[in-house]
N, C-alpha and C positions, 0 to 999 in steps of 0.2 A: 313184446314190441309189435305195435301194427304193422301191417304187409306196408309196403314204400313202392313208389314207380322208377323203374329199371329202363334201359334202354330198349329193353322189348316192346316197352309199352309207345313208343313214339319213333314216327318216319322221320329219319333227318336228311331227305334228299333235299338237294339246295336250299336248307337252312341253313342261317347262322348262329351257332350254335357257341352261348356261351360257358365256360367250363372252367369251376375254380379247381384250383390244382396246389399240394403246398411243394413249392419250389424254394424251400427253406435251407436249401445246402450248404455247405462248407466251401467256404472259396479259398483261395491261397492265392496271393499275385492275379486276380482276376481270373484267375481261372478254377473250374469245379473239381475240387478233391475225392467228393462221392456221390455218384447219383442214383445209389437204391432207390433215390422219391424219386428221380424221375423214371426210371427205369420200371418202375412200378403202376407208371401213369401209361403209358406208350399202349397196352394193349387199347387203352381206351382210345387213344388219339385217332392208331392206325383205325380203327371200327369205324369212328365217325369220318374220318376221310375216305376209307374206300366203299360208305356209303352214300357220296356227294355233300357231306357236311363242307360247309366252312367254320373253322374253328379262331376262337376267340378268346387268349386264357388267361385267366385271371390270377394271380397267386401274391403274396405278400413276402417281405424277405427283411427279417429283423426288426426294428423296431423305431422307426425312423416318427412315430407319434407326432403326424400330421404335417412334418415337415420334410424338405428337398430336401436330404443329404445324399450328396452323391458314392458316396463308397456303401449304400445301402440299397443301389441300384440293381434290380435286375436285367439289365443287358448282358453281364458276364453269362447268364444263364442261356441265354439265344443261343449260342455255338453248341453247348452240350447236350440241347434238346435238339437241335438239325444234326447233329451224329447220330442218336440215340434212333430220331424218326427216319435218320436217310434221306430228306429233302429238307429245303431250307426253310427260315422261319422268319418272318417280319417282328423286328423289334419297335415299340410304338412307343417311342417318349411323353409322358404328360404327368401335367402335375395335378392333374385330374381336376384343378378347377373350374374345367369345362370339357366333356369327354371329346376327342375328336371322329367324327365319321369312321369307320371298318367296313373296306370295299367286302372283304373278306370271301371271296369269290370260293367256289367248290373245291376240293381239294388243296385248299392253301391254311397254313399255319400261322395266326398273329401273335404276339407275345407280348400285351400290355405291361408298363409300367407298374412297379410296387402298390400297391391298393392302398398300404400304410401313411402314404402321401399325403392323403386325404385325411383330413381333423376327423371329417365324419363318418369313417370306416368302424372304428374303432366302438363308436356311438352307437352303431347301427342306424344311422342316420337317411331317412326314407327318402327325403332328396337324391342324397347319393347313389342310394340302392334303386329308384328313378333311372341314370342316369347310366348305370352300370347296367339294368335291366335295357337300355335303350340300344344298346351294341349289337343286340341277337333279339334273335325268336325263339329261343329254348336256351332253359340255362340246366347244366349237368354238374354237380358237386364228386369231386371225386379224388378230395380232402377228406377223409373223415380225421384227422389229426387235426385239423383247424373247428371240427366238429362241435368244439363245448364250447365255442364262440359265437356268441351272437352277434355276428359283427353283416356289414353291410352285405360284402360278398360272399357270405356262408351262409345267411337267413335273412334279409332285406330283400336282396335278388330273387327269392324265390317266391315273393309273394307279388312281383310285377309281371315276370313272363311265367311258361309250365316249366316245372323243374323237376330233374331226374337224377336217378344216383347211378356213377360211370361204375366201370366193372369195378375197380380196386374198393369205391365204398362198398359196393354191391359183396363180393367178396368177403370182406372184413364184417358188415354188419353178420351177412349167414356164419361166417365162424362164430363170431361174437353170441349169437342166439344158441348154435348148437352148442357152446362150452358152458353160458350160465344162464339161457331163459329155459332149453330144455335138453339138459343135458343128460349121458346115458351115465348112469350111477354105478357103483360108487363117485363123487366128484371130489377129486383133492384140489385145496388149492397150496400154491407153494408161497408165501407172503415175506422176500428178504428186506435188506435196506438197512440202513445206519437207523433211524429213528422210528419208534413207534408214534409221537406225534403226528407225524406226516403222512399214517398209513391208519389212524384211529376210524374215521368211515368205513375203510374198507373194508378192515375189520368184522366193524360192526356191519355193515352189509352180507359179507363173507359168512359169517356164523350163522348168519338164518339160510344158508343155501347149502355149502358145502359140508361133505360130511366128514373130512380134516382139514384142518387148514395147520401146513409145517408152516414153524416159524423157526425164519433163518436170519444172516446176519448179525451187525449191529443189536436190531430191536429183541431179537429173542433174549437180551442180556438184563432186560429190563424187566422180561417176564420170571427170567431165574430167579433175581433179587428180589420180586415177588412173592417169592416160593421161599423164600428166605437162604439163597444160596449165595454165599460170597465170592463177586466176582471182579474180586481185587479193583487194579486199575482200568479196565475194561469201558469201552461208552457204553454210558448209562443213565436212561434218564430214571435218576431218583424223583423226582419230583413226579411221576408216572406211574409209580409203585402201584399206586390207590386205584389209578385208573385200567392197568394190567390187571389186578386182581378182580377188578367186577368184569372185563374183557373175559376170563378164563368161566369167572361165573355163570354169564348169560350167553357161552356156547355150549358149556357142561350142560345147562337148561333146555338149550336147543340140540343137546343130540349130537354136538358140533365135538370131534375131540380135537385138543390143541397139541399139534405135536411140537415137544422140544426137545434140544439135544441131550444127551445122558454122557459123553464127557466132549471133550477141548481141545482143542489146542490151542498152548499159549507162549508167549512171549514177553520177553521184556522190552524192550520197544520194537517201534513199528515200520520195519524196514528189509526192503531183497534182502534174504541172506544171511537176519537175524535167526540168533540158536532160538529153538522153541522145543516143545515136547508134547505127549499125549497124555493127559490127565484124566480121570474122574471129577465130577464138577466138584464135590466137596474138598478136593486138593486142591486148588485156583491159587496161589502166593497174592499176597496182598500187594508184591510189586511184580505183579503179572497181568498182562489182559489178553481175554479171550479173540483169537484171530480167526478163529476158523472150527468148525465139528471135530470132531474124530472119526475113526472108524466106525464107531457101535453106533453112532450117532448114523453115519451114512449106511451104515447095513438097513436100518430101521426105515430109512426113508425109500430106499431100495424096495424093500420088501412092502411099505405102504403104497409104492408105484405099481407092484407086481397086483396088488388086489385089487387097482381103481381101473375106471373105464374112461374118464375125463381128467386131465388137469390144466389146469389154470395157474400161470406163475405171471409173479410180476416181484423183481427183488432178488438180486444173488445172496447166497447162503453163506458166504464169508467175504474177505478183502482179497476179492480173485484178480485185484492188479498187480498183485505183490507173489510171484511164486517163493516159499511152495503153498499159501497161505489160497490158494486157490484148487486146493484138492478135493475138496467135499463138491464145492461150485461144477467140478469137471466130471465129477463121479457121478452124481444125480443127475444133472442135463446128460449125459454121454447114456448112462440107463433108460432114463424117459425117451431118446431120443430109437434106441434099438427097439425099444416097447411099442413107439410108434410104428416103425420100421416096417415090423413084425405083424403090425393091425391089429395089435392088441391094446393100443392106449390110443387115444385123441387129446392132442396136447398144443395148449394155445397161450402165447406167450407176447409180453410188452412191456414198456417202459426202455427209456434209454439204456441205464443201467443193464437191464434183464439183456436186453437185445447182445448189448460189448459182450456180457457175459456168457450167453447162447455160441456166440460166433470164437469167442476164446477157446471154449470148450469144445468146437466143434461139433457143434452138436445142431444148428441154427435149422441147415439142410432138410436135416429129416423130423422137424414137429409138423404138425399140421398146418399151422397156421403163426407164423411171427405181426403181430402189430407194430410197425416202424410210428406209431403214435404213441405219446408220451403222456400228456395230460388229459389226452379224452379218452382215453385208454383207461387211465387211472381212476377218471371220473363212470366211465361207466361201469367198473369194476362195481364201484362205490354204490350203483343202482340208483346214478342221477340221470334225469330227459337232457340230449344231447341237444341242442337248438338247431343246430345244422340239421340234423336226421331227422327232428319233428318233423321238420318245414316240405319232407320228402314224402310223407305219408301220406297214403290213398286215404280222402275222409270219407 
């Protein structure tokens, strides 16, 4: 990845300084349920104000595709960012079909309106981004979770005013680099999740980098049956089979080994509470499916932590909503996590899923680095150009 311009690179004393931010939270009765994203924006805020910024923020909230709906409003948002900052914050209503003026004087906080209001957000629509760029004299990205969006306020805006990446993208991209542009090796990556469908780029992206990649979850059930192992009633995408087996093929090729589990646990159906047992894979009952590792399974992945220097996970390793069906899930984050601890692993982790699962386990705390990004995360696993993050780089 090219070097990108940071806040070091630009004076923001009495600018206005505009900043998209994803303010994408969970509301309940108008009010915010959890603000890790904002809480993770605030170093940046506090910076640019106690350097005479006025700040300007941009953020989107659901999916309101180009129209007013008001319970898709960000104002609920206003009150939990003036907690979080400690002084208060101007909520700016508009329906963005004409932006209004931002005195946005030094030291003060604005809080525009949803961006998704707008038809031509979504578009990337250069009027727009016009328009949005016309609020400030510096625009700061410090979304990278809105990152694989080329939409107005993620990459339009940056080609009207100079644009900068805040600390949090700042942050996130140098983790990002050190776990898969230049990582210290061995580098495992840990790939869960219900479907391989959904995880076949990264995969294949994956296998030409890392030099294992576990396969947990769901989708490792698809590589068994691959292998010609029966795995009863378990999800599985049979129709996959074909595509599993060239997947095992062209990382064998590359050097890449694929780790899978060597026994089970299973159940007959899927629920807190239900009896299950520990199996060898070639014992599976045809009216059993596989919920989670076993031991031997988790020893091995143990002991493939214990020799790697990087890892990279995106994906829990079994159905860790359902105790006890979340023991493997707790066993390998709660290890990688001491291995960090310790200074002997660098471990960097994302997707929705991964995060619940990270924090179930208790394990969240001590990785290096958690990605609260979901789909750019995903995508840049994948070794695709982020549009947000091009648009940031020194040419």
């Amino acid at each position: 990845m090219p070097a990108f311009r940071t806040l070091d690179d630009v004076n923001v004393a009495n600018k206005k300084v505009v900043i998209r931010l994803d303010l994408n939270v969970p509301i309940k009765d108008g009010v915010v349920t959890d603000t890790t994203r904002i809480d993770r924006v605030v170093p940046t805020l506090q910076e640019l104000l106690k350097k005479g910024a006025g700040v300007i923020i941009l953020a989107h909230f659901d999916r309101p595709k180009g129209k007013v709906i008001p319970e898709m409003s960000l104002k609920p948002v206003a009150p939990a960012l003036e907690k979080a900052l400690g002084q208060p914050v101007t909520f700016v209503f508009t329906d963005w079909q004409s932006a209004p003026a931002v005195a946005a004087k030094p030291g003060t906080v604005t809080l525009m309106e949803n961006t998704r209001y707008h038809a031509g957000e979504e578009k990337n629509d250069a009027g727009f981004a016009r328009m949005l760029g016309g609020l400030g004299d510096i625009f700061v990205n410090d979304a990278f979770s809105a990152a694989h969006r080329a939409h107005s306020s993620t990459e339009g805006i940056a080609h009207v005013i100079p644009a900068y990446a805040g600390r949090a993208m700042e942050a996130e991209l140098k983790a990002l680099q050190a776990a898969l542009e230049k990582p210290t090796r061995p580098l495992v990556a840990v790939v869960g999740g219900a479907k391989v469908s959904s995880k076949l780029e990264l995969l294949g992206n994956l296998s030409g980098i890392a030099n294992t990649i576990v396969i947990g979850g769901g989708m490792a059930n698809t590589f068994l049956a691959a292998q010609g192992i029966n795995v009863g009633k378990s999800l599985c995408e049979h129709d996959l089979i074909p595509t599993a087996k060239d997947i095992l093929e062209k990382a064998k090729a590359q050097n890449c080994t694929l780790l899978l589990p060597d026994d089970a646990v299973v159940a007959k159906e899927f629920k807190a509470g239900a009896a299950s047992r520990v199996v060898k894979l070639n014992d599976v009952a045809a009216d059993e499916m596989i919920v989670d590792v076993g031991p031997i399974s988790i020893a091995k992945v143990k002991a493939c932590f214990d020799g790697a220097k990087t890892v990279v996970w995106n994906g829990p390793m079994g159905a860790f909503e359902i105790a006890p069906f979340d023991a493997a899930t707790n066993a390998v984050a709660q290890h990688a996590a001491a291995l960090t601890k310790a200074g002997k692993l660098v471990t960097v982790a994302g997707g929705g899923d991964t995060v619940s699962a990270l924090n179930h386990a208790g394990a969240a705390a001590d990785f290096t680095y958690i990605s609260t990004a979901g789909g750019a995360f995903l995508e840049w696993l994948e070794g695709k150009e982020l549009p947000g993050v091009k648009a940031l780089e020194i040419k």
